[in-house]
Structures are given as structure tokens and as C-alpha cells.
N, C-alpha and C positions, 0 to 999 in steps of 0.2 A: 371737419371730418375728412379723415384720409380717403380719396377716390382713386389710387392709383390702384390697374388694372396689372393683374398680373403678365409676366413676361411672355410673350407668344413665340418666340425666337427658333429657332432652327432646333429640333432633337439632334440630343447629342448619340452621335451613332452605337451601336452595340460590337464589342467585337464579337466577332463571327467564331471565329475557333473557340471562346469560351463557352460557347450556348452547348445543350444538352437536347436531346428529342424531347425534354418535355417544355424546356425555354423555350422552344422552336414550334411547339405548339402553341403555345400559351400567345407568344409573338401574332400567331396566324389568328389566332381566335381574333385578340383584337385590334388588326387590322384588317378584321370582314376577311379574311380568307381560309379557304379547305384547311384541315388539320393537317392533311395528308403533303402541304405545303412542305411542312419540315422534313417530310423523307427526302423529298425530293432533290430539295437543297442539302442535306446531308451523304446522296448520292453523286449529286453535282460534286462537293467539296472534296471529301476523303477519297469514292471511289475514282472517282474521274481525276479530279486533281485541277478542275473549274474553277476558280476565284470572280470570274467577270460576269456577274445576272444578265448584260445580257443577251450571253452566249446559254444558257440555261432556257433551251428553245420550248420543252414542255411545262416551263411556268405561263401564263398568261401575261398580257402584257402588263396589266396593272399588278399582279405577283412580281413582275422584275423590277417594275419602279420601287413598288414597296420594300425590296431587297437591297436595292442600291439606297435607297430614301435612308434604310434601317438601320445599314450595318457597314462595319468595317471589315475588312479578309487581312487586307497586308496591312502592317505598321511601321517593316524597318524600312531603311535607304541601303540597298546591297552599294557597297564600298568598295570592295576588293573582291576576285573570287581568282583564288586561286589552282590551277593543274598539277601535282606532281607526275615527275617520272615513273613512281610505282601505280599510280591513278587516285592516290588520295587528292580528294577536291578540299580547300578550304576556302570560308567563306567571312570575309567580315561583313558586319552589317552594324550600320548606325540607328541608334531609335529617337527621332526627332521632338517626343514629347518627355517629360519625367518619369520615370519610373518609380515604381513604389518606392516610399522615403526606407530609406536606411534602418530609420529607427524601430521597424516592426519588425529585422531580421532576427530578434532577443530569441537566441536558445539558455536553454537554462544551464547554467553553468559555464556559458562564457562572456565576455566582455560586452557592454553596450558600444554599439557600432556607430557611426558617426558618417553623417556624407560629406564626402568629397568632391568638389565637381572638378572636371577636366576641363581643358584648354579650347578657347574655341577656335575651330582649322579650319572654318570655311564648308563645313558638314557635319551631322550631329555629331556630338560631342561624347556623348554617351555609347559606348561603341560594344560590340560581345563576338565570339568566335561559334562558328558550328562546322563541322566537320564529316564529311564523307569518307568511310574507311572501305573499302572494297577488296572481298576475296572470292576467291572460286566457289566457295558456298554462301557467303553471305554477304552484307549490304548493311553497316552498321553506322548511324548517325552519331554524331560524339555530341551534346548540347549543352548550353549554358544555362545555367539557372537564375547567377546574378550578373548587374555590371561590375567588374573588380570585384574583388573577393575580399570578406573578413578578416582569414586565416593569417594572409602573410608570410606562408612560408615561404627559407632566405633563398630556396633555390628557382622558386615558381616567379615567370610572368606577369599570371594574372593579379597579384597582389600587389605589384608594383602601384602606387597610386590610390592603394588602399578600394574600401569596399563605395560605390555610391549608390547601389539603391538592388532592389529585388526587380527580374524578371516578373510580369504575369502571366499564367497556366497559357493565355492567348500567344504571351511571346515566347514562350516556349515550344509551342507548338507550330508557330511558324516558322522555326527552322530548321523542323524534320521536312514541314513542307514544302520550303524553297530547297531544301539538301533533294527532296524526290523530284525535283522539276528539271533539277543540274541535268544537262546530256548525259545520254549514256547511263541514268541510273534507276531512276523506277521503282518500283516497290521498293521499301523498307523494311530489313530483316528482323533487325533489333539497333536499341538505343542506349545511349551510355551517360549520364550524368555525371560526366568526365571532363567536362572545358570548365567554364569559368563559371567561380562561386561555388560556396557552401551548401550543397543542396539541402541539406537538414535547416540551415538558418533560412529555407524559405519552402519548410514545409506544405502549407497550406497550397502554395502556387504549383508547386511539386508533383502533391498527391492528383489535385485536380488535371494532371497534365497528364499521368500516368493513366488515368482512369479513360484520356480520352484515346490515349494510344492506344489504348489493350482495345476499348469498348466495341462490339460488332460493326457499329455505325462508324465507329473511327476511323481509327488507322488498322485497324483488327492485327495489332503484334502480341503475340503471347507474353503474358508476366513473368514467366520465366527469362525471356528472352531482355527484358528490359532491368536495366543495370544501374543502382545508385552508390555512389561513391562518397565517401565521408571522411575527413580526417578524424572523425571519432570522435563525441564527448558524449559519455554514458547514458546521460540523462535524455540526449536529444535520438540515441540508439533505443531507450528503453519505448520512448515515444511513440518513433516509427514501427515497434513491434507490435502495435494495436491495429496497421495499414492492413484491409483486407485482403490485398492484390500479392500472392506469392513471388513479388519478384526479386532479385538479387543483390542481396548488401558486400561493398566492397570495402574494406576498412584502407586505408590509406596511413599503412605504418609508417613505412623507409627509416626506421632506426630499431633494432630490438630491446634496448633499454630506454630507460626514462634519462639518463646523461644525455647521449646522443640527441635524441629526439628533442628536447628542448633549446638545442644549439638550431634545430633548422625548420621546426613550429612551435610558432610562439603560443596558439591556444596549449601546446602539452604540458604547460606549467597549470593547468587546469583540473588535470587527470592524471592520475599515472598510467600507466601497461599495464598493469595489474587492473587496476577499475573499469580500464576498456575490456580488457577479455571476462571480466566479468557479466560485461553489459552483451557481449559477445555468448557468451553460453547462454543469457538469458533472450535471443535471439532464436539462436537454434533450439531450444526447450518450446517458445513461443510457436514457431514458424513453422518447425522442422528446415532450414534452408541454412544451409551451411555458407558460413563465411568465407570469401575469397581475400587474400590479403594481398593488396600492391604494394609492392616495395622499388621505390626509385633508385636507384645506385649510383653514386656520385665518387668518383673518381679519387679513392684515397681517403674517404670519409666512413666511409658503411658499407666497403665492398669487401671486407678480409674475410677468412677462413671463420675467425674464431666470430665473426658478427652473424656467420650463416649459420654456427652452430646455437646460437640463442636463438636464431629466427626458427629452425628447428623443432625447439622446445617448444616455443610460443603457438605454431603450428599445428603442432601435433596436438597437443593440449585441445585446442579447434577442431581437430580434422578440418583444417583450414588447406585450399588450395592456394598454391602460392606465385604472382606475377611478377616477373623481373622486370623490371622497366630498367632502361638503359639513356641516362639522362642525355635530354639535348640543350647542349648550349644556349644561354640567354646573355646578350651583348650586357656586361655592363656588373657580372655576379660573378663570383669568383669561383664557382662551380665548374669539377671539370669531365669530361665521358669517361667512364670507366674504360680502363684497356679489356679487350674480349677475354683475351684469358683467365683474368679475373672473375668476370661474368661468367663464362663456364667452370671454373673451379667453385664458383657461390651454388651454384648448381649441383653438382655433383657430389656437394657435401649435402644440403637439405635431399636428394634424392637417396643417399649412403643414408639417412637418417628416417627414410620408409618418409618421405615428403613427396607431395606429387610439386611439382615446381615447372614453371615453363620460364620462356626468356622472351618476351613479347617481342614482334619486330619490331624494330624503327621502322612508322610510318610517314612520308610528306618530310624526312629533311630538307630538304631543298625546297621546300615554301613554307618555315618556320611552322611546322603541322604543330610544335609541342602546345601546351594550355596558354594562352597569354601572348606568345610572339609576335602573333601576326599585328593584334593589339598595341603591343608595345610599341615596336615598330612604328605603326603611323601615328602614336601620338606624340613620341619622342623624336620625329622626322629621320628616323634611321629609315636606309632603302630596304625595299621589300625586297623577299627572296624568291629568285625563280623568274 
């Protein structure tokens, strides 16, 4: 007869950013403590910006063991953090344990993804970017969703080294909150799912993160205010229109036909322009939430006259708003910055053409602000910038 006694061994902690006020009860019930535990700590967290139980002086002392006994707050190794001249902060951060395996990132209609792991340097290996953008009205976090990305597109950073594994809602969440702790920054305005990885191929982590930002007990930012960004594949847009939270989809064009666009993302041999603005009007009907489209401009590639007058088209079709991004150099791709006049002339044509269009600043040149650089950079042992 087998006598062996089951394992007693240390609980494995809970991460803290993922839990919910009703986890956080449920938590309190059974560990013998008040329900009202979870407010409390959920005041600590989001409003105060508290991580350490046991600085959390109106818990009891046996509440802050249990807190530390229970739970995790932080999980990455901040790496790098970088200052620009204009005051954009960038931050590398390494996550010392695995992240979700690769193979759950499956959107429908693109490629099964495969992990990859990176190089070991002497500190997690597993590395993601998040970003403090700063303006006279606002405070905008830029975050990662995955390590490396799927996508691979020829002009982007992050995809260097391919995709290895999904972000969780908790790692996501930690860093809007180490981006509010940076000096000098404080509350957070809005957020952008704009750095590294496919935020749609890691839906489920995504939504749960989104729900913590907006939630009263969160980070309480409006869903209007909070921003996802997609290189687009129908299926995984038509998905996201079921998300109850009104917040804002960015389609991530940068070429106006399907020629172009498959020389510099490789998911676009997937979909065409046509099937995305389809999945696009079927957004706006669902949502009511008009599409903004990003367009990168690459220097001699997708910055002529006649490519603004299809973007245009494509545009208007949407009552789409339209982002010029002005690309920034990545060591190593043969991508090159548009000259400005070009970028004002691309302009002035979708605006002649009743487009509302803007020309985003370059933010954080000079500490590689773009998706992927900073990353880059230290695992390809190129010096950091700045």
C-alpha cells in the first residue's frame, strides 16, 4: 500500500496585479481574515502605488504576513531605464521566470508560432520594453504585451529574434506600474499597446489587463483613453469586437496596397486591405469606435505622393484618423527616415483629400524610444543610447 503523504511544501505565491476584489476576498475569507482586507490592499496598490505589506500600516500584523506569505507584486529585473532629452523615460525590464509558452499565442488566420529563446547575458534572458511618453496634458505608458513578437515586420526591432512567449495580464500591468513610480511621473493618463508583440495573439492576457486599468479599484483610466494596436488580421479584429470596454483600435497599416505591405509584413500575405477594412467597418457598426490608422514611413519605400493618395481612399472609406510615424533607425535593417518634406507633402495630400492626418513626434531618439531598440541593443551587445 502506497503511504506517501502528500506534499506540504511552501505555496506558490499568487500574483498580486492579477487578483480582482472578488479574488481578494475570497483570498481573505480563507485565510481567517476581514473581507474588507481586499479594499484595503487594493488601496495600498493602485491608489497609493504600495508594493511592500509591510508598509501597509492599517493591515494587522498577521494581514501583512499573510500578504507577503500569499503574494507576488513585482516580477521583472529593471535592466536599463533610460532619460531622454525630450523627458521620454524608457525602461528595459528582464522577467526571470518563463513566460507563457508561445504556442497559445494561435490567432485565427495566422501562422502557428514557435519559441524561441534568447541568449544568456548574465540577467534574464527574456527581456520587453515599456515606455513613458510625457506631454503638457498627458502621461502616456507605451507597454508590451509579448516577448518578441510574431509579426516580424522587416522594418521593426521587436521581431528581431522572433516571438518567445506571451506577457501575463500581471506582467503587463506591472509596467504601467513601475512607468508611475519613474520620477517625476505619477498618475497615468492613458496607455498604448504599442511596444512589443501582437496584442491580439495574446488576447486573453490583454482583455484581463485592460479591465484592470480602466476598473475603479485599478488604475481608474478611461477606455477611451486606452489604446490597442494591431497589424490586423480579420478574424482576430472581428474577435476583439465582442470586448466590452470602448476602448480604441489602431490598425497598423504603413503600406496602402497589398504589394507593398507584404514586402514589409509578413502576416499580410494572410489578408488582404480589402478583408482588413472589412473587418474594420465591422468594428465601427459593432462598437460605434472609429478606427485610427498608423502609418510608418520609411524613407523612399511608402512615403510618395501617389501612396498618400490610396491612403486617402482607404481612409476615408473608415472615417479613419490617420498617424504619420516617422521611422526610426534600427542598427542592422536597411530602412531609412523619411526626409521631412516628404512627410509634410504625405500630409498635405490626405488632408487636400478632407483626411484628418497628424505627423506624430519623434519621441526618446536618443535612447532608442522606437519598439524593440532598446531590446535589441542589449542582446546583440550594440551600446545603448543616451
Amino acid at each position: 500500500m502506497n503511504t506517501a503523504q502528500p506534499s506540504t511544501g511552501p505555496r506558490q505565491p499568487r500574483e498580486f496585479l492579477a487578483q480582482t476584489p472578488e479574488s481578494l476576498e475570497a483570498w481573505a475569507t480563507e485565510s481567517d481574515l476581514p473581507r474588507f482586507v481586499a479594499s484595503q490592499l487594493l488601496k495600498w496598490v493602485y491608489e497609493r502605488g504600495v508594493t511592500d505589506p509591510a508598509s501597509m500600516t492599517d493591515l494587522s500584523k498577521r494581514g501583512r504576513a499573510a500578504v507577503a506569505r500569499d503574494f507576488r507584486f513585482m516580477h521583472a529585473v529593471p535592466l536599463v531605464s533610460q532619460l531622454a532629452t525630450d523627458g521620454t523615460r524608457k525602461v528595459l525590464l528582464g522577467w526571470p521566470e518563463e513566460t507563457s509558452a508561445a504556442e497559445s499565442c494561435a490567432v485565427d488566420g495566422a501562422p502557428a508560432a514557435t519559441t524561441l529563446p534568447l541568449p544568456t547575458l548574465g540577467a534574464p534572458a527574456r527581456r520587453t520594453e515599456c515606455v513613458m511618453i510625457p506631454t503638457d496634458d498627458r502621461k502616456t505608458a507605451c507597454v508590451s504585451s509579448q516577448v518578441g513578437c510574431p509579426v516580424g515586420c522587416r522594418f521593426c526591432a521587436s521581431g528581431i529574434g522572433g516571438l518567445e512567449g506571451n506577457l501575463s495580464a500581471a506582467q503587463i500591468l506591472e509596467q504601467v506600474h513601475r512607468l508611475r513610480l519613474e520620477p517625476d511621473i505619477g498618475r497615468i493618463s492613458h496607455v498604448v499597446f504599442m511596444g512589443m508583440g501582437e496584442p491580439l495573439a495574446n488576447l486573453p492576457a490583454v482583455t484581463h489587463a485592460i479591465r484592470t486599468l480602466n476598473a475603479p479599484w485599478g488604475f481608474g483610466i478611461s477606455a477611451r483613453r486606452i489604446t490597442v494596436s494591431t497589424v490586423g488580421l480579420p478574424a482576430a479584429i472581428r474577435k476583439f469586437c465582442e470586448f466590452e470596454l470602448p476602448v480604441t483600435l489602431a490598425l497598423s497599416l504603413h503600406a496602402p496596397n497589398d504589394h507593398l505591405r507584404r514586402e514589409i509584413i509578413p502576416w499580410a500575405q494572410y489578408s488582404t486591405v480589402a478583408e482588413l477594412l472589412d473587418a474594420c467597418d465591422e468594428w465601427f457598426r459593432r462598437t460605434g469606435r472609429e478606427i485610427t490608422l498608423e502609418y510608418i514611413m520609411l524613407g523612399g519605400f511608402n512615403d510618395r505622393a501617389e501612396h498618400a493618395e490610396e491612403l486617402a481612399s482607404l481612409a476615408r472609406r473608415l472615417r479613419a484618423n490617420v498617424n504619420l510615424i516617422r521611422y526610426n533607425e534600427v542598427d542592422g535593417l536597411p530602412y531609412q527616415r523619411p526626409r521631412s518634406e516628404d512627410v509634410h507633402r504625405f500630409q498635405e495630400v490626405l488632408r487636400e483629400r478632407r483626411v484628418n492626418a497628424h505627423i506624430r513626434a519623434s519621441r526618446g531618439r536618443d535612447i532608442a524610444a522606437a519598439c524593440g531598440q532598446l531590446r535589441h541593443q542589449s542582446v546583440s551587445g550594440l551600446p545603448a543610447a543616451g
